[in-house]
Backbone bond lengths (Angstrom), bond angles and torsions (degrees), N, CA, C in turn:
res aa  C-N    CA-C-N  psi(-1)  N-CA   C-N-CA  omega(-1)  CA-C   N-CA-C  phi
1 X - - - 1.458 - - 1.535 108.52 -
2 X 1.112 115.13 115.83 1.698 122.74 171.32 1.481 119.01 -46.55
3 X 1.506 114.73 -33.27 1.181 115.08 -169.01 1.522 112.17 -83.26
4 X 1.838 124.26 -24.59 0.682 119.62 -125.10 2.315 76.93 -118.12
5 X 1.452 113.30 -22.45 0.835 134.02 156.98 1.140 146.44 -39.24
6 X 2.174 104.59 -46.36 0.993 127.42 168.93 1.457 100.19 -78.14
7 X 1.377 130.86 -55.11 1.087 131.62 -177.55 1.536 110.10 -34.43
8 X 1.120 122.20 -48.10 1.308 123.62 -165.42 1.757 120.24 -84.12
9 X 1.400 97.46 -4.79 1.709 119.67 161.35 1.563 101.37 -84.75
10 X 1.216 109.04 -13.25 2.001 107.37 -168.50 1.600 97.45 -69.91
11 X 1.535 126.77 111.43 1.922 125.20 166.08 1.447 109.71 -49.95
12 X 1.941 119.44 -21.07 1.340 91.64 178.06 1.293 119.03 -105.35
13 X 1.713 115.06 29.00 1.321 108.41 166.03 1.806 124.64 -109.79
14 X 1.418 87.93 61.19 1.629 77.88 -162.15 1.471 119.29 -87.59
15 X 1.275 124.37 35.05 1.695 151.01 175.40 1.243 109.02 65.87
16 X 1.360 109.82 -163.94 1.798 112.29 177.17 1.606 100.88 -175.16
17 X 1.281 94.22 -163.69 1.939 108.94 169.70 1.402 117.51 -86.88
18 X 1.354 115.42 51.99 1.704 111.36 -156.92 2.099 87.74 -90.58
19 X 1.155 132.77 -13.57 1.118 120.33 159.29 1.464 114.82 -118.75
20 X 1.088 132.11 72.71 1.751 144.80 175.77 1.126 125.44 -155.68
21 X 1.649 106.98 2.87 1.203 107.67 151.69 1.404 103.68 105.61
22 X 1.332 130.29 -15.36 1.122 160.04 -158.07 1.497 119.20 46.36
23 X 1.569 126.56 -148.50 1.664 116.11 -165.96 1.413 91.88 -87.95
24 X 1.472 126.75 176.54 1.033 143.93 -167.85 1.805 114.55 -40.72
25 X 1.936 92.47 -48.56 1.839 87.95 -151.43 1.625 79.67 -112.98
26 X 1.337 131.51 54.63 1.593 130.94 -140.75 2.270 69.58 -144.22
27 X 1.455 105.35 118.71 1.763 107.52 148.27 1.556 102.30 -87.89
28 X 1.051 152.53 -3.62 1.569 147.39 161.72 1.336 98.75 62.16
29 X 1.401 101.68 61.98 2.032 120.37 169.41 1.616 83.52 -84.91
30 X 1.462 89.26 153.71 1.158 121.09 -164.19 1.606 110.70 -147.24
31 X 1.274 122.48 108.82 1.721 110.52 -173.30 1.526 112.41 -54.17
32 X 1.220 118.68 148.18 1.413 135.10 151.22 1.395 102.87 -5.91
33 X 1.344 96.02 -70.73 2.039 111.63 -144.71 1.622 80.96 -73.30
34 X 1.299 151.07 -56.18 1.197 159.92 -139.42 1.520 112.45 -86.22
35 X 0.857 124.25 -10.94 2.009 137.36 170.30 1.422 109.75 -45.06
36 X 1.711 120.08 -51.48 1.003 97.51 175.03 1.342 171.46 -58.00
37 X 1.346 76.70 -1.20 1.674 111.78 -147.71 2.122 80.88 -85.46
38 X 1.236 121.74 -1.81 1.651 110.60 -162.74 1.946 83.13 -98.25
39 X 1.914 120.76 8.75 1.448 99.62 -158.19 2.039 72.67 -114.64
40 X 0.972 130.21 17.33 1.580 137.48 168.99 1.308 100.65 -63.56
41 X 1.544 84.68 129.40 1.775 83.04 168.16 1.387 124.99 -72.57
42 X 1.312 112.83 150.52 1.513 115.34 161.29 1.646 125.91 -26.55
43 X 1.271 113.78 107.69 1.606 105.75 156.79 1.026 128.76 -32.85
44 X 1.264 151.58 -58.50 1.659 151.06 131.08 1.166 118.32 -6.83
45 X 1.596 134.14 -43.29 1.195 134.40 178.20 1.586 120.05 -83.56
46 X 1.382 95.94 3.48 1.713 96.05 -178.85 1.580 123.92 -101.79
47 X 1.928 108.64 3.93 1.219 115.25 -172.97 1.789 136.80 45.96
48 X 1.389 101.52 9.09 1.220 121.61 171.23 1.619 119.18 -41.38
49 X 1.508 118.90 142.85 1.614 113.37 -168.08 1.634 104.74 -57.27
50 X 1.466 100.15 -67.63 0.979 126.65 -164.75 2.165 118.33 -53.16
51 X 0.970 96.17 -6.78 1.373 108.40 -162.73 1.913 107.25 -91.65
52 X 0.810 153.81 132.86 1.585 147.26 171.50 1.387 108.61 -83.73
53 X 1.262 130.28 84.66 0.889 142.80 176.91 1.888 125.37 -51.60
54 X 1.056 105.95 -11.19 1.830 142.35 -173.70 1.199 86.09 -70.27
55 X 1.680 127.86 -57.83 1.319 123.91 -127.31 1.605 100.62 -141.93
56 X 1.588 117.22 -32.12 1.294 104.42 164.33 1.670 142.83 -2.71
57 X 0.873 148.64 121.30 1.378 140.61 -172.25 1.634 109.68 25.10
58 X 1.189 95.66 56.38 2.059 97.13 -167.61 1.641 83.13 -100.48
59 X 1.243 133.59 113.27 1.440 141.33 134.86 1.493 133.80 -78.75
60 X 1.282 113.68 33.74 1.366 122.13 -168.52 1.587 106.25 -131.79
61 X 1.759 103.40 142.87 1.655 109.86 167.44 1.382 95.84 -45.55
62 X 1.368 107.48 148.62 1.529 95.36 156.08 2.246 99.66 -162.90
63 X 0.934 121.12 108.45 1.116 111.07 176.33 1.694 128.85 -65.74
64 X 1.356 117.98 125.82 1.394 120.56 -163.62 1.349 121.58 -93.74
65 X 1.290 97.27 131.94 1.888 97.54 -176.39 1.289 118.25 -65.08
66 X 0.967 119.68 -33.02 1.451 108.89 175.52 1.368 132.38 -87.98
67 X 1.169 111.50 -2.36 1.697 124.08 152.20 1.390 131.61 -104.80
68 X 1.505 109.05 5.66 1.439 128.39 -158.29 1.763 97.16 15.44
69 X 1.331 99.93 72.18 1.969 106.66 171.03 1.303 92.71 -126.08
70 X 1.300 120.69 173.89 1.343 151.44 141.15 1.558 108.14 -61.17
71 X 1.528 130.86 135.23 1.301 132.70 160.42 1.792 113.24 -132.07
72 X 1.344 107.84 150.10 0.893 106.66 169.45 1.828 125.18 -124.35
73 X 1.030 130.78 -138.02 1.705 117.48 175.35 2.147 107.82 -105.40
74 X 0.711 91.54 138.07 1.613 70.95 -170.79 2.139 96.29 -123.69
75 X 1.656 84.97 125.41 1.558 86.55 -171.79 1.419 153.45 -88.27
76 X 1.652 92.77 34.73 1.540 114.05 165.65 1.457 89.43 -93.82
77 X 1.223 144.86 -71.33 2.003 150.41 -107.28 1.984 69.29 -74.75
78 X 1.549 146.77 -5.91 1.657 84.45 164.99 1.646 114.61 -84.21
79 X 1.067 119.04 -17.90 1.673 119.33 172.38 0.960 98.06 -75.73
80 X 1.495 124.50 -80.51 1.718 111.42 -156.62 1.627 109.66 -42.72
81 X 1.476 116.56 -31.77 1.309 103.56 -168.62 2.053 126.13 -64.03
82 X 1.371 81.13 -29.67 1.024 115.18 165.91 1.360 139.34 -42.82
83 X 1.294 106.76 -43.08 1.167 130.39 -170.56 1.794 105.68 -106.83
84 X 1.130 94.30 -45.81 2.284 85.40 163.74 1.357 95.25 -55.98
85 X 1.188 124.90 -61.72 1.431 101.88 -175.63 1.697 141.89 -44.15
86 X 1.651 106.85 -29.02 1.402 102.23 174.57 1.462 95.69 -99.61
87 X 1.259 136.52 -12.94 1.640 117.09 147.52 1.418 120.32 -22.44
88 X 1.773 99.54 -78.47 1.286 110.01 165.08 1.375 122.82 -21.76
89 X 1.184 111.18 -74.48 1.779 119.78 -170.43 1.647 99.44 -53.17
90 X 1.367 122.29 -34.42 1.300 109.18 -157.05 1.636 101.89 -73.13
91 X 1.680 124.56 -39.28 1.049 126.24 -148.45 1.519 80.24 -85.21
92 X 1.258 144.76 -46.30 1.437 143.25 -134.67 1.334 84.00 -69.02
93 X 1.655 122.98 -55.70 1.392 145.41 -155.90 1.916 101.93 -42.31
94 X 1.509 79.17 -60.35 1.484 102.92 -166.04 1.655 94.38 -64.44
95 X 1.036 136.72 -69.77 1.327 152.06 167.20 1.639 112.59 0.07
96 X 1.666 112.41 -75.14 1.423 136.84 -175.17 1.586 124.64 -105.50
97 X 1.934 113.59 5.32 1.079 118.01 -173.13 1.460 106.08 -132.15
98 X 1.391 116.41 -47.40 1.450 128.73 -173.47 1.317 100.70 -89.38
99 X 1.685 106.96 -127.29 1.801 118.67 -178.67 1.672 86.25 -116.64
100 X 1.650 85.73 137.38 1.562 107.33 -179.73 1.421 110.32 -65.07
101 X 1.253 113.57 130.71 1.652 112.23 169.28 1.425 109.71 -112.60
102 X 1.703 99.40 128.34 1.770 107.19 -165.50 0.928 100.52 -64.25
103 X 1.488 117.35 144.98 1.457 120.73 150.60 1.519 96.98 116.44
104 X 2.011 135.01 -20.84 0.542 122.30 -172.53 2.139 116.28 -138.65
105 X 0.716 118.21 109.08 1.663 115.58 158.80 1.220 136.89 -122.68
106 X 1.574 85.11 68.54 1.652 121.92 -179.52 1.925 94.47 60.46
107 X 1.542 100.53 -149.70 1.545 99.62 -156.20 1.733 95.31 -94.62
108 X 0.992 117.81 -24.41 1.827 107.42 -173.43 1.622 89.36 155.35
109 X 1.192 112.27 153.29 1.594 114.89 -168.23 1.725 78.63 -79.38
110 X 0.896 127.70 -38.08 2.082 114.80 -162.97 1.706 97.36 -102.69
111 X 1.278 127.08 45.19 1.135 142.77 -167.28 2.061 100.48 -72.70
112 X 1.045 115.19 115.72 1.848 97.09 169.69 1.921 87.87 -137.33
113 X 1.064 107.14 176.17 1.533 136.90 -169.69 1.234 113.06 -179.86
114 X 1.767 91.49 137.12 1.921 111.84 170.23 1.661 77.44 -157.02
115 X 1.955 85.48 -175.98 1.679 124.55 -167.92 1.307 105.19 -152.69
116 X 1.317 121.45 124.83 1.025 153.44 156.10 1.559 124.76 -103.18
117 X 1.834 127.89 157.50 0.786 118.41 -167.57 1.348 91.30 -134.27
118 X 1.819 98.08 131.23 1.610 108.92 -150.52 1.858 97.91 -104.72
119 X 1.463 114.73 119.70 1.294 113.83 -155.71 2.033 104.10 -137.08
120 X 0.965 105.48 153.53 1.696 107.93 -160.92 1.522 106.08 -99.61
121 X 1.485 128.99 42.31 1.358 135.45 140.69 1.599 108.39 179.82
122 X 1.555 102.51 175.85 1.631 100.00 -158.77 1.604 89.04 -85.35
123 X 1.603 149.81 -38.14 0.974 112.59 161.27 1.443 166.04 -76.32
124 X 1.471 97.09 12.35 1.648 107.48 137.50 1.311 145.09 -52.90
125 X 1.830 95.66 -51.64 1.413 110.02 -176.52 1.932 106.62 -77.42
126 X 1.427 125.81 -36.36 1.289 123.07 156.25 2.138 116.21 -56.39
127 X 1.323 108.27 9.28 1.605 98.97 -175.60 1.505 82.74 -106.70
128 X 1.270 119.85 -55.82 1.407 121.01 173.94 1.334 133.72 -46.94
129 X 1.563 112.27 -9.40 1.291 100.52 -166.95 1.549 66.17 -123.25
130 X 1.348 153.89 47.79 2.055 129.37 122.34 1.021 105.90 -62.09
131 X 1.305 115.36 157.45 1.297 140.81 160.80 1.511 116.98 -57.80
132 X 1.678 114.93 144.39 1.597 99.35 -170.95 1.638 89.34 -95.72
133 X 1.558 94.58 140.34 1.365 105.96 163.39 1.475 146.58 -36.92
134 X 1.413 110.62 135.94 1.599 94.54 -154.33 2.498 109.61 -69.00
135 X 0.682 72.99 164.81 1.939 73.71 -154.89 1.679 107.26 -52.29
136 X 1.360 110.43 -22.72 1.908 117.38 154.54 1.362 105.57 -35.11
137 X 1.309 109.55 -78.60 1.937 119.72 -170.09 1.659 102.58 -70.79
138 X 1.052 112.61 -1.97 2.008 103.07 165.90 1.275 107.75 -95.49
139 X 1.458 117.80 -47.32 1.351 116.58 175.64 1.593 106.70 -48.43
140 X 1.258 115.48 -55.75 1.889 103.93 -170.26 1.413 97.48 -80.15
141 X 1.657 136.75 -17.35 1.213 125.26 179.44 2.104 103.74 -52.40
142 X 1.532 90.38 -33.27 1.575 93.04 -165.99 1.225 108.82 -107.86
143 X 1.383 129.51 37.30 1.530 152.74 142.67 1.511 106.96 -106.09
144 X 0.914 143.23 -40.23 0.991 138.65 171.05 2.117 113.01 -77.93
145 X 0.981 106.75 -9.64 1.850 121.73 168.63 1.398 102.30 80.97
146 X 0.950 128.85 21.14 1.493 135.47 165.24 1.798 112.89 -63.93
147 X 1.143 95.56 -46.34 1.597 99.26 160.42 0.751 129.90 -149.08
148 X 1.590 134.79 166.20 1.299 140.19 -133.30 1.714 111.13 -87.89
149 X 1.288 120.20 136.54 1.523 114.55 -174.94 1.450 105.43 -85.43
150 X 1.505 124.34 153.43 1.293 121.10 141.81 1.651 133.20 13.42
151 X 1.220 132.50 80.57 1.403 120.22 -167.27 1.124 109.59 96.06
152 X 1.107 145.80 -2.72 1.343 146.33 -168.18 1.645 108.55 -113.76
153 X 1.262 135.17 -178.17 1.442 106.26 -148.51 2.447 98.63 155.60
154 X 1.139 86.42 151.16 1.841 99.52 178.56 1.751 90.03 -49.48
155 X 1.033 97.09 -179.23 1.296 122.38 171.50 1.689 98.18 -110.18
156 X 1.708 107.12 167.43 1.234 125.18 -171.74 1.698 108.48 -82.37
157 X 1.236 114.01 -14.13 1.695 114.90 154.24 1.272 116.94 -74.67
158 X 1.331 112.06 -45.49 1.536 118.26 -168.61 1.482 105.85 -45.97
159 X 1.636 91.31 -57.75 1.604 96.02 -160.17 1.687 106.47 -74.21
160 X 1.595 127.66 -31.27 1.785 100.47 144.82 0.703 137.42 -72.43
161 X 1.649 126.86 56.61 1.777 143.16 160.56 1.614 90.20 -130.72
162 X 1.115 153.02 -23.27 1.123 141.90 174.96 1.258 115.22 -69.27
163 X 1.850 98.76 163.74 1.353 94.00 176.38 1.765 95.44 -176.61
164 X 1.516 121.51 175.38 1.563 133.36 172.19 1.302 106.99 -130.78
165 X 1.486 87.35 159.48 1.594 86.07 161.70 1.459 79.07 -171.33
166 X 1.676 108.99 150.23 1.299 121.88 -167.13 2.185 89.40 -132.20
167 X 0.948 93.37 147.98 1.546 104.80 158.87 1.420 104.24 -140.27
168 X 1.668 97.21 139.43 0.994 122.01 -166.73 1.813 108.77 -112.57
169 X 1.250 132.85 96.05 1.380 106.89 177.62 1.565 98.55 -115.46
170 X 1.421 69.35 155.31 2.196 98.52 166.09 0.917 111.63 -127.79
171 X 1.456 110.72 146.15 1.699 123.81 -174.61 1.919 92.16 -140.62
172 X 1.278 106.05 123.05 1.669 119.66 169.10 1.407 109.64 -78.40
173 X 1.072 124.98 122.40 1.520 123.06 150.29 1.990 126.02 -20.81
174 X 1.113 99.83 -14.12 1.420 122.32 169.47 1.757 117.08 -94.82
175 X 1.271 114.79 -26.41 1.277 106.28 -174.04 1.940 110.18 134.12
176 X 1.486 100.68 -26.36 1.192 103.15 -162.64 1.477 124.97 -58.62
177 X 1.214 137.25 115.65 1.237 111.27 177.39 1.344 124.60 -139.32
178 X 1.052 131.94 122.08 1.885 158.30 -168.96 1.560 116.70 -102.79
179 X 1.309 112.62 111.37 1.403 104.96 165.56 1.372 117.25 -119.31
180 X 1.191 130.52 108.82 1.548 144.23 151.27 1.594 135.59 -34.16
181 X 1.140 124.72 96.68 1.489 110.30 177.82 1.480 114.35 -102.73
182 X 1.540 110.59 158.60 1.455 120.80 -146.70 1.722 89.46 -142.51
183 X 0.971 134.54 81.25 1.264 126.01 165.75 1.470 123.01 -129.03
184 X 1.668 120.09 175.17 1.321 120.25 -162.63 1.332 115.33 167.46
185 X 1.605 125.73 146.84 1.833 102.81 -171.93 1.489 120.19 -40.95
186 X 1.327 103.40 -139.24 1.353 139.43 174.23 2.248 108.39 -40.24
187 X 1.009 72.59 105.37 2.095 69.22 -178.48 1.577 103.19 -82.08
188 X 1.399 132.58 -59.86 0.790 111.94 -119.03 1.729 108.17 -90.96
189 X 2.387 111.05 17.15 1.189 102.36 -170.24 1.623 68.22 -146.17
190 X 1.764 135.28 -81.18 1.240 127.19 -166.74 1.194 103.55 -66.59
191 X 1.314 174.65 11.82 1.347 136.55 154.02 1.330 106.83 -116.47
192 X 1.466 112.75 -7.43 1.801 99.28 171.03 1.706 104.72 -80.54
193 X 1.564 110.92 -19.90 1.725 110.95 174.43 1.309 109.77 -70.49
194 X 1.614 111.17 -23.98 1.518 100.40 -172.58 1.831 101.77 -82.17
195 X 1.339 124.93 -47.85 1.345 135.00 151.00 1.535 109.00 10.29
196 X 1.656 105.87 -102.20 1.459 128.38 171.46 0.913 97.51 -38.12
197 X 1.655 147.24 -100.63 1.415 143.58 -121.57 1.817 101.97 -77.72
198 X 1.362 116.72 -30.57 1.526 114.63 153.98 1.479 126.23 -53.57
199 X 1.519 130.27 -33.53 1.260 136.76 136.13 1.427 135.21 -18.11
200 X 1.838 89.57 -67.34 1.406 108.00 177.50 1.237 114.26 -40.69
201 X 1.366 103.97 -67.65 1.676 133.66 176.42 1.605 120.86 -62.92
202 X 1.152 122.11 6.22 1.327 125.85 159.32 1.814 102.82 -110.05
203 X 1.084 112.86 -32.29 1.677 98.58 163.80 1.653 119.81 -56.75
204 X 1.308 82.50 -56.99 1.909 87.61 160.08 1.313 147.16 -18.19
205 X 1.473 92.86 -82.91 2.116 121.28 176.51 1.729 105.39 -92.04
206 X 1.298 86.35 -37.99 1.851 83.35 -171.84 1.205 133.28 -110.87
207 X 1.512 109.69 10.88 1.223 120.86 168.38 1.752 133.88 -35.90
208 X 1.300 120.82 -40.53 1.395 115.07 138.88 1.628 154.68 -8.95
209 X 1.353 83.25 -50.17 1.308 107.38 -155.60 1.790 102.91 -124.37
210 X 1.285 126.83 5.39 1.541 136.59 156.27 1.416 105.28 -71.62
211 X 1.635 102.96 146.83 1.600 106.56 177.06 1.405 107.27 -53.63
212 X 1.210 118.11 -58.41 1.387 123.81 -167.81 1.674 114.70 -34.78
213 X 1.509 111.26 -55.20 1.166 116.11 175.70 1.612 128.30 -79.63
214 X 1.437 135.56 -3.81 1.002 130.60 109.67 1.546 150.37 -25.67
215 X 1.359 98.66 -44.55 1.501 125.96 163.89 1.584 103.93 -58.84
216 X 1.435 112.52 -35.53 1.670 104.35 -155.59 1.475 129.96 90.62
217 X 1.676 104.34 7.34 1.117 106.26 -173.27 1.754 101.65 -91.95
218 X 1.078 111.82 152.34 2.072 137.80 -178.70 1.493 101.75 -107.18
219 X 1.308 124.06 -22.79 1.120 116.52 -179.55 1.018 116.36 135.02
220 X 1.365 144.50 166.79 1.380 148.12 -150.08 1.540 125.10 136.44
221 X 0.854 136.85 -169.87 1.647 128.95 179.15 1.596 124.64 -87.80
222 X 1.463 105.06 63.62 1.838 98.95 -162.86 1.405 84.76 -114.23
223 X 1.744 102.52 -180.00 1.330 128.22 -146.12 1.957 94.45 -114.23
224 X 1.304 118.82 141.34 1.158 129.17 171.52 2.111 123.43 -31.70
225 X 1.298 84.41 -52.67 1.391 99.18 163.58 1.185 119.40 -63.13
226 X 1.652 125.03 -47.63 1.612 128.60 -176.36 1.939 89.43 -63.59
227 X 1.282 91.80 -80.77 1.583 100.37 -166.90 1.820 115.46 -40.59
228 X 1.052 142.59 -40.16 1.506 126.87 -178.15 1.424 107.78 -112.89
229 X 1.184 127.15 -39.06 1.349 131.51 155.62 1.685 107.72 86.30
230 X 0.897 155.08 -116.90 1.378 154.95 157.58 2.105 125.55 -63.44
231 X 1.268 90.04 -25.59 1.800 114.56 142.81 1.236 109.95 -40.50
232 X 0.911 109.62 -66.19 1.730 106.76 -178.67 1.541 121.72 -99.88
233 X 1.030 129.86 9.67 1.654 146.61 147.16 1.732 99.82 -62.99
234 X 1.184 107.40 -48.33 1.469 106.29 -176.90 1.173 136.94 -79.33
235 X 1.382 114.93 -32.08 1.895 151.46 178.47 1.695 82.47 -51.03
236 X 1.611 98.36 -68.60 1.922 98.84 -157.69 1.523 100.36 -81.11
237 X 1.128 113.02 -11.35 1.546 97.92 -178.30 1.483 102.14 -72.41
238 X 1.215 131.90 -42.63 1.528 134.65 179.83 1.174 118.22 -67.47
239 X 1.112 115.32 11.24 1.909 127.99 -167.15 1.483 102.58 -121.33
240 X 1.599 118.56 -17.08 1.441 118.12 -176.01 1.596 113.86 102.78
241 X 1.012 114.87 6.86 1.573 118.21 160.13 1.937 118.92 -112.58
242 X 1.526 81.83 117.33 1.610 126.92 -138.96 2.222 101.50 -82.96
243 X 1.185 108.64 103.10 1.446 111.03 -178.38 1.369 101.81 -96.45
244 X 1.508 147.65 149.59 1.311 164.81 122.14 1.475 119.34 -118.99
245 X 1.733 84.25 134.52 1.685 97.49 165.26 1.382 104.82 -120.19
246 X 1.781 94.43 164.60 1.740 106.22 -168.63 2.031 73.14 -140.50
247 X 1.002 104.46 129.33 1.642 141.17 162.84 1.787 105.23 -79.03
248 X 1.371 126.44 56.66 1.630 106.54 -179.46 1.329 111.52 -69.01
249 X 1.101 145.46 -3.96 1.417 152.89 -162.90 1.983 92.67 -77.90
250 X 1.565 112.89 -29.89 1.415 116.39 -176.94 1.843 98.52 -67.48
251 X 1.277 123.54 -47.06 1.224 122.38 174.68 1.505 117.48 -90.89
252 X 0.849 113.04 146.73 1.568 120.31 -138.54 1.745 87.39 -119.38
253 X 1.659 122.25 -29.35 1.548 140.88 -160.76 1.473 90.39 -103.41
254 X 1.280 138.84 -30.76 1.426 118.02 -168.07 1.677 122.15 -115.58
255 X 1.064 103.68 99.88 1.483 101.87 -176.96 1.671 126.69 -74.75
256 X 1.329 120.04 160.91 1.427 101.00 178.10 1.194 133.40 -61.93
257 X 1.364 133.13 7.19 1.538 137.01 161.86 1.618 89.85 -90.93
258 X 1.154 141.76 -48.34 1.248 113.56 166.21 1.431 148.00 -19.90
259 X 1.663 99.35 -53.26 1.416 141.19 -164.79 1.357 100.60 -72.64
260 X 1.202 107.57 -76.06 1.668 128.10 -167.65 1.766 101.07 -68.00
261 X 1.735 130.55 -32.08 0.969 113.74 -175.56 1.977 99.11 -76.25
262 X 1.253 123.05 -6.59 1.406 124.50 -174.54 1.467 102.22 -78.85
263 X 1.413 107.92 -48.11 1.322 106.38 179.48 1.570 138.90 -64.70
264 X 1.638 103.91 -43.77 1.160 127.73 -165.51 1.945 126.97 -79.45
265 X 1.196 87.81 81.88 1.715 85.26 -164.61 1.789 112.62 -45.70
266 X 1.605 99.46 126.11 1.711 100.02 -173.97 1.821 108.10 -89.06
């Protein structure tokens, strides 16, 4: 469908949790004019290149062959997923339509992406994939102190015991395959603060020297990756949030269930 196509080139539709009930202390109001958008078809149903069709709106345990792990649904990948994707589009755009930017032509013409949350037995990944409660039973969940109210939050030990780590793999239609690691403490208060205010501060000092402003762009609705580009690979890398790549394509004997089962404490 053409219409439904263009839409999906639109930067301000880059989806959300409009059926999940939304975040914890979230009633998931929704404007009037804006309802319709719940009669959109499925991402999965649109056969799009770029899209992973495997994993699309996948809310289910499901153990993965190629990590022989347990996975479960993990509840950022519908935004974040989202948003590599109009990365993608932006650089491809720029790449094969505008002025070429080295180093990049977009993600691969058969480019797809999702996120999963990679966990060390199936009843984890089946706890993760319930449904979050409808916001009645959270509200008394959080009268009764079961969970956390408004403002309320880890403690300042807690959160130095936290920590992420993301793996990232790619596999080429050729064979190629690269996995990336992305880790760093506590996400969900120190390193998303270090994140933003590294942002801030590359609009700042380094404004120059961001893709975006090369591009000529002033601003508009682009994606972290489009807009600072290796600028901001560097900002957080100097802050203590930790990038590695592993090249397996050099070993010819170790595949990525290899890799990741070496890494991944079960």
């Amino acid at each position: 469908d053409p219409e439904i196509f263009k839409q999906m080139h639109n930067p301000f539709l880059l989806g959300g949790l409009l059926n999940s009930g939304g975040l914890l202390n979230s009633k998931n109001e929704i404007r009037d004019e804006d309802k319709d958008v719940r009669n959109a078809i499925p991402l999965n149903q649109l056969n799009l290149p770029w899209i992973d069709q495997d994993h699309e709106n996948d809310d289910d345990a499901k153990k993965e062959e190629k990590v022989t792990a347990w996975t479960g649904p993990f509840m950022m990948a519908e935004i974040n997923t989202r948003v590599v994707r109009r990365s993608h589009e932006l650089y491809f755009y720029h790449s094969n339509i505008q002025k070429p930017l080295e180093g990049h032509g977009g993600y691969g013409k058969d480019f797809g992406y999702s996120e999963r949350f990679l966990v060390s037995n199936q009843k984890i990944a089946e706890k993760l994939a319930q449904p979050i409660p409808p916001i009645e039973k959270r509200e008394s969940m959080r009268n009764e102190g079961r969970l956390p109210k408004p403002g309320e939050g880890p403690s300042k030990e807690e959160r130095s015991k936290s920590m992420f780590k993301f793996y990232f793999v790619g596999e080429s239609l050729s064979g190629h395959k690269v996995i990336t690691t992305c880790s760093g403490g506590d996400p969900g208060y120190g390193e998303t603060s270090k994140m933003v205010s590294e942002c801030a501060l590359a609009l700042t000092i380094n404004r120059n020297e961001m893709n975006a402003s090369i591009l000529g762009y002033k601003g508009g609705v682009l994606t972290p990756a489009f807009a600072f580009g290796n600028v901001l690979i560097k900002r957080i890398s100097d802050v203590g949030i930790k990038f590695e790549d592993e090249d397996l394509s050099n070993n010819s004997n170790q595949t990525i269930q290899d890799y990741l089962n070496s890494k991944v404490i079960r």
